[in-house]
SEKETI-48935 format. One record per residue: x, y, z negated of N, C-alpha, C in turn; residue number from 1. Coordinates in steps of 0.1 Angstrom, whole numbers, plus 5000, padded with zeros to 4 digits. Atoms other than C-alpha are relative to their C-alpha. Last residue first. Layout:
N
    n.u    n.v    n.w   ca.u   ca.v   ca.w    c.u    c.v    c.w     n
      X      Y      Z      X      Y      Z      X      Y      Z   NUM
...
//
This chain:
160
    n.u    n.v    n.w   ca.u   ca.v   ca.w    c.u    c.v    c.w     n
   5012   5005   4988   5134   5269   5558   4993   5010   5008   160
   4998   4997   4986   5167   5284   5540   4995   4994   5011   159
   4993   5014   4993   5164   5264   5504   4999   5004   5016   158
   4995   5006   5008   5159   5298   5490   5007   4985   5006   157
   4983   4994   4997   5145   5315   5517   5011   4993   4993   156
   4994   4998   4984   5118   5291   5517   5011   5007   5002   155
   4994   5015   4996   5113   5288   5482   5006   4997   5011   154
   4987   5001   5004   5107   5326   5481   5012   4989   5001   153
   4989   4993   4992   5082   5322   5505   5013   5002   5000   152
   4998   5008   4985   5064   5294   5486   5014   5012   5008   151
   4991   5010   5001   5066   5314   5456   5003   4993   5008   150
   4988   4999   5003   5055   5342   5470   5007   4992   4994   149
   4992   4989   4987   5026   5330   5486   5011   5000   5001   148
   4998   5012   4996   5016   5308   5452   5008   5008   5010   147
   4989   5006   5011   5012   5342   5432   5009   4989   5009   146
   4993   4992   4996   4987   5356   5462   5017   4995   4989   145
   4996   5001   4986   4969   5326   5459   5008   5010   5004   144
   4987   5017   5004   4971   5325   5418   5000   4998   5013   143
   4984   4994   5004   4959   5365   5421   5009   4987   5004   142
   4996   5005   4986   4926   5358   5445   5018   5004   4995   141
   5004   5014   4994   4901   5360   5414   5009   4994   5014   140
   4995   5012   5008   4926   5380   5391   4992   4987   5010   139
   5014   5012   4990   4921   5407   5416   5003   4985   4994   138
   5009   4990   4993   4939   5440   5398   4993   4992   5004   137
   5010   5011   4999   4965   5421   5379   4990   5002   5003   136
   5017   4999   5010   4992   5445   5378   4996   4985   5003   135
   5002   4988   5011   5023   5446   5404   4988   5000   4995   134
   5014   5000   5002   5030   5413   5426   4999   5012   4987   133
   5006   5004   5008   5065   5422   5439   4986   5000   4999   132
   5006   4987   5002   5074   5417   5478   4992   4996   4984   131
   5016   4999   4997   5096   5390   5481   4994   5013   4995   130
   5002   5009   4987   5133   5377   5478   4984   5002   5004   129
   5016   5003   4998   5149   5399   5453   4997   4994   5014   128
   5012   4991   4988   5183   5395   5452   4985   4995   5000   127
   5002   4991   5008   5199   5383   5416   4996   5011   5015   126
   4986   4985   5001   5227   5358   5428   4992   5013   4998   125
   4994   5003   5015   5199   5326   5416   5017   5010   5001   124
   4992   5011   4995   5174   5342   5445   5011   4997   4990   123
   4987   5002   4994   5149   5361   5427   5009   4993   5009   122
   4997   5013   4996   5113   5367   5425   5012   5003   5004   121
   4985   4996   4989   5097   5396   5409   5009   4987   5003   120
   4990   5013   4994   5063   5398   5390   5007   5002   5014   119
   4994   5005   4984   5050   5426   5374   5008   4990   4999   118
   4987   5011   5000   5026   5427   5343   5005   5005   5016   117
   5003   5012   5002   5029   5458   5339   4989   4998   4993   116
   5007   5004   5008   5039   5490   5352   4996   4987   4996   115
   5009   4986   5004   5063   5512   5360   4990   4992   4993   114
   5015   5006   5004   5090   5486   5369   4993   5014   4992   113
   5015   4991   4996   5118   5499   5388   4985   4995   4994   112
   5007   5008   4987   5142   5470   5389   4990   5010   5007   111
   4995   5000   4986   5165   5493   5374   4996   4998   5008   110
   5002   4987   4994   5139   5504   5345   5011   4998   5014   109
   5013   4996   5002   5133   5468   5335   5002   5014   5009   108
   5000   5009   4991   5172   5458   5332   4980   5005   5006   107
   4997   5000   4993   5169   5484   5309   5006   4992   5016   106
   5003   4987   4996   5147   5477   5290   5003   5006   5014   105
   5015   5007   4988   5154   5437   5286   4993   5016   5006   104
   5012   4996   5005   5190   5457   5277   4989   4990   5010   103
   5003   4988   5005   5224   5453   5291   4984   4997   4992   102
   5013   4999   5010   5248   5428   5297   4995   5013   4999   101
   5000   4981   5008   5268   5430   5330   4993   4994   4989   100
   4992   5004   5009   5271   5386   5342   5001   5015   4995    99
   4986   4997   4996   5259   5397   5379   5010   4995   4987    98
   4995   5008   4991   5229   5380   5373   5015   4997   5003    97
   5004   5001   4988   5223   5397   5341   5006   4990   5010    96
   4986   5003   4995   5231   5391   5303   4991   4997   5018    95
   4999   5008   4989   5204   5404   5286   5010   4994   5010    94
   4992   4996   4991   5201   5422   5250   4995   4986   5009    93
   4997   5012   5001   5167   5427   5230   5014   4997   5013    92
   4986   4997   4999   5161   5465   5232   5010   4988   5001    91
   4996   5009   5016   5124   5454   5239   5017   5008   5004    90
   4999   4990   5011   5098   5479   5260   5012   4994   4988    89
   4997   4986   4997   5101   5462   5293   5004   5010   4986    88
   5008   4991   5004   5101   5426   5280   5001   5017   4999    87
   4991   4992   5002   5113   5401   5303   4994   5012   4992    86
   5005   4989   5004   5098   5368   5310   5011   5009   4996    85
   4997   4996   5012   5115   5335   5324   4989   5018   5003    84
   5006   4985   5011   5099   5313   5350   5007   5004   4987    83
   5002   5000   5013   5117   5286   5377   4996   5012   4992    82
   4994   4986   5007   5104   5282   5406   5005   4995   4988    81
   4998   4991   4993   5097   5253   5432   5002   5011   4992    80
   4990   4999   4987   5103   5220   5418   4999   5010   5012    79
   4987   5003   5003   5091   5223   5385   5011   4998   5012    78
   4993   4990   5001   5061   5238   5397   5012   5002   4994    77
   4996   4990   4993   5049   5206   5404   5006   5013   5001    76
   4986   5005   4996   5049   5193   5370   5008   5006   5016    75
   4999   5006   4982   5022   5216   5365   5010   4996   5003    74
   5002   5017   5002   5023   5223   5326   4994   4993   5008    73
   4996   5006   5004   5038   5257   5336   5001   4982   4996    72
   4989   5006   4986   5017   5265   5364   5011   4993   4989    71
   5007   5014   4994   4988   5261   5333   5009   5000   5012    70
   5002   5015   5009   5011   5288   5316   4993   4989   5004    69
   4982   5006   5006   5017   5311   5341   5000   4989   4989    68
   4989   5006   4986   4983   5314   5356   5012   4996   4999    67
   5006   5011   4990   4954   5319   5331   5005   4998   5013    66
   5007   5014   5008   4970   5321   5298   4995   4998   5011    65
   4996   5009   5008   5001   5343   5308   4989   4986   5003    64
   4992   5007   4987   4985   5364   5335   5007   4992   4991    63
   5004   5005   4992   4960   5378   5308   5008   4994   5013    62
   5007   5011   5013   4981   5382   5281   4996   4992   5010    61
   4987   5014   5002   5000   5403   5305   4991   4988   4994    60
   4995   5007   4988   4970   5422   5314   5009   4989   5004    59
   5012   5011   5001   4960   5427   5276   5001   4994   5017    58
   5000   5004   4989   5000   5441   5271   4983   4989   5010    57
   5011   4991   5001   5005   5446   5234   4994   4998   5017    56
   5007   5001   5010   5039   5437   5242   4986   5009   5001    55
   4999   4990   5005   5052   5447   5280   4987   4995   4988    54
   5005   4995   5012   5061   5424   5304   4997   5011   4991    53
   4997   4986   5007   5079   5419   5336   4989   5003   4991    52
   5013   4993   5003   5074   5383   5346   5003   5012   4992    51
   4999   4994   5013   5107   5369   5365   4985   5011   4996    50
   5015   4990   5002   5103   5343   5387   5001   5007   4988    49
   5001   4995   5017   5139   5328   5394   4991   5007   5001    48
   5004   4985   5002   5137   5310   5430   5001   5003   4983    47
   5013   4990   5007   5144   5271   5433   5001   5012   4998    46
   5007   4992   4993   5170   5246   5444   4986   5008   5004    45
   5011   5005   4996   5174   5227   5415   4995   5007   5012    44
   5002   5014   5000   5211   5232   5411   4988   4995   5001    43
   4995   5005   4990   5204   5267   5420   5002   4985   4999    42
   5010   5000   4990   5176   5275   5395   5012   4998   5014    41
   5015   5005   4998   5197   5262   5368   5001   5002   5014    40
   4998   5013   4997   5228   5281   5373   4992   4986   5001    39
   4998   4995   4982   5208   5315   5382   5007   4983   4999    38
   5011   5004   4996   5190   5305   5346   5002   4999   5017    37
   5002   5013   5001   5227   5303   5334   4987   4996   5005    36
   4990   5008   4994   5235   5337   5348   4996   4984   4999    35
   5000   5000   4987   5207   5355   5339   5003   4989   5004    34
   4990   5003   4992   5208   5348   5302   4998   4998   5016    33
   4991   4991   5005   5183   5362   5276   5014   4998   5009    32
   4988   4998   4998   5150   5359   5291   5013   5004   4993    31
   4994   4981   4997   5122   5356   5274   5013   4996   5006    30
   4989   4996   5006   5108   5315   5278   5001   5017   5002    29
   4988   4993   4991   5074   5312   5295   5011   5004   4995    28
   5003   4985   5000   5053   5289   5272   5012   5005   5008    27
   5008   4997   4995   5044   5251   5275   5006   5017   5004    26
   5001   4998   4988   5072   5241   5264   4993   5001   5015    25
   4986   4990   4995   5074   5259   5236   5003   4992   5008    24
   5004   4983   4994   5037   5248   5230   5014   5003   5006    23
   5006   5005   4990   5047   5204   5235   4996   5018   4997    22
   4991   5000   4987   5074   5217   5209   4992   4999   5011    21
   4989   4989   4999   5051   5230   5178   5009   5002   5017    20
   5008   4991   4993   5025   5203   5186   5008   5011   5000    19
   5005   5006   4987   5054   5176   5180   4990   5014   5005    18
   4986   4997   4990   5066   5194   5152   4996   4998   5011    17
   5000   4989   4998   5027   5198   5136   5018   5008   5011    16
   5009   4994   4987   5021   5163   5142   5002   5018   5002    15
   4995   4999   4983   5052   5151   5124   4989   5006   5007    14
   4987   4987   4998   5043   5160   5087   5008   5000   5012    13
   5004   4987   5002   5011   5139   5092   5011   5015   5001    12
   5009   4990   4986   5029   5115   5108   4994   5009   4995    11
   4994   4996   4990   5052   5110   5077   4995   5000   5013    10
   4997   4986   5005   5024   5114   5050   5015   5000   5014     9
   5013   4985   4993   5006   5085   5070   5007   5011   4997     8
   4996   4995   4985   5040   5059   5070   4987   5011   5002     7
   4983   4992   4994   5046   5070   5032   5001   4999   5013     6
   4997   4988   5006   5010   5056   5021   5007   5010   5010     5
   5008   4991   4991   5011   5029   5042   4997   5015   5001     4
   4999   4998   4988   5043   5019   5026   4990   5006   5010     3
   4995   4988   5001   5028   5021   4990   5005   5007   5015     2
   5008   4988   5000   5000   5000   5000   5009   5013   5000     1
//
């Protein structure tokens, strides 16, 4: 009896790890390393989708929960982008394509971001490869305008 005991209290104190990790990898990582996400997304031959952010953000929220996160736990989209986030307003440092560190801010204000959410599609040397998607203005025809550019990007990327 004792043993049953002791194997319930150890799943119980496991389900909350386990749901802990099955979210973080569900969720769009923040960026803090270019370079390595450029090493990544080239060994898998794949684009860097970067989501320009901004806390507080009910647009953002919204392109999180009903496009970026369910592409997340689309195995498919493991073999065309990879996604990190960037948070316009964070002083949080970043280590760029080129290997400069500076700011999720400032990296933000070079790309030119005004508003968000924007999405911006790299190649893993840190060229943009598509025209960004700015706001979220037509959520009913956004995840076909989303797909577009990933496909396109993918295409430059692996040079089809």
């Amino acid at each position: 009896m004792k043993s049953a005991k002791y194997l319930l209290a150890l799943i119980l104190a496991w389900i909350p790890i386990a749901c802990a990790h099955a979210q973080d990898q569900a969720e769009v990582p923040l960026a803090h390393d270019l370079t390595l996400e450029a090493k990544e997304a080239r060994s898998r031959g794949v684009p860097v989708m970067i989501m320009f952010e901004r806390r507080g953000c009910p647009f953002c929220t919204q392109l999180m929960t009903e496009f970026l996160l369910p592409m997340r736990r689309n195995a498919e989209y493991d073999t065309k982008v990879l996604m990190r986030r960037v948070d316009v307003g964070s002083n949080a440092p970043l280590r760029l394509f080129s290997g400069e560190l500076l700011t999720h801010a400032r990296f933000a204000r070079q790309n030119g971001i005004k508003l968000t959410p924007t999405i911006k599609l790299f190649d893993p040397w840190g060229n943009e490869l598509t025209e960004p998607l700015i706001g979220l203005t037509t959520p009913d025809y956004y995840g076909v305008f989303l797909d577009q550019r990933i496909d396109e990007a993918l295409a430059k990327v692996r040079g089809e």
